[in-house]
C-alpha positions in Angstrom: 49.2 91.3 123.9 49.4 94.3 126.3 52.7 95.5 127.1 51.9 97.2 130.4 48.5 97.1 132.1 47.9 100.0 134.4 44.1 99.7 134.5 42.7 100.3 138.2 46.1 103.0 138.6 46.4 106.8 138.4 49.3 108.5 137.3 50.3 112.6 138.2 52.0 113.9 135.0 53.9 116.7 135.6 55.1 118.9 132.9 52.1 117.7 130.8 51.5 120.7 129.0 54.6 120.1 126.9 55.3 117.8 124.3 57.0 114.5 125.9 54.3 115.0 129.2 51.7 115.2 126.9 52.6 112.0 125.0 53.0 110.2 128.4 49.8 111.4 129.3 48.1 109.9 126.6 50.2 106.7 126.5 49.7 106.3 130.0 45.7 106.4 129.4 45.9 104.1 126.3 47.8 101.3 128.9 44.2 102.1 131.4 45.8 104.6 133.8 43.5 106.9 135.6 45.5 110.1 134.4 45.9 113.6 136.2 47.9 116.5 134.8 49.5 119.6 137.0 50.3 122.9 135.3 52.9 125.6 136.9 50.3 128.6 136.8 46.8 129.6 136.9 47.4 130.9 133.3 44.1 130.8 131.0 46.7 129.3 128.4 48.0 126.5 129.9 44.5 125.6 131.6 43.3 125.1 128.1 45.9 122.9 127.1 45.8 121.6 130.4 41.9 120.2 129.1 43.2 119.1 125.7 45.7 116.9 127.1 42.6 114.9 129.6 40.3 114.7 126.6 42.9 113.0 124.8 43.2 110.8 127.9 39.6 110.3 128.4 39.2 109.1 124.2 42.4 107.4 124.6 41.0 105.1 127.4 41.9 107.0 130.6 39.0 107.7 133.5 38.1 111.2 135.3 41.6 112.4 135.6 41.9 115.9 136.7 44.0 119.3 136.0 45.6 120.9 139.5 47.8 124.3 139.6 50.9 122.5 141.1 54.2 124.4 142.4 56.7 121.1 142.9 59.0 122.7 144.7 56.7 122.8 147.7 56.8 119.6 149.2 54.0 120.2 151.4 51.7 121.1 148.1 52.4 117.9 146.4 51.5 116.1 149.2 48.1 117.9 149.1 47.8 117.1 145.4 48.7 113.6 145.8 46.2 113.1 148.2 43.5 114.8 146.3 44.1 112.9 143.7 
């Protein structure tokens, strides 16, 4: 029995890059979410991690989620994202 079914959905996960975001990244992708990540800066660093987190997604079950540079307190920017997305 599946607990929660989020096939056909994609979730934003902000704050991936740290340890709690990452595991909702991941369990997010296992329940079939289509799963994006945002990071706070263009570092080279957090990029990388960035990656790591949406190949976990993509072996944990997760589809062609994506990495955006994200500053949340700009409304209009997460708007942008969003709709990317």
């Amino acid at each position: 029995m599946t607990l929660f079914d989020l096939t056909g959905r994609h979730a934003l996960v902000t704050g991936a890059t740290g340890a709690l975001g990452r595991a909702l990244a991941v369990a997010l992708a296992e329940a079939g979410a289509t799963v994006s990540v945002t990071t706070v800066s263009t570092d080279r660093a957090e990029e990388v991690e960035s990656n790591s987190i949406l190949n976990e997604c993509w072996a944990a079950g997760g589809k062609n989620g994506q990495q955006k540079t994200l500053d949340l307190t700009d409304p209009a920017a997460v708007e942008a994202a969003v709709a990317a997305l």
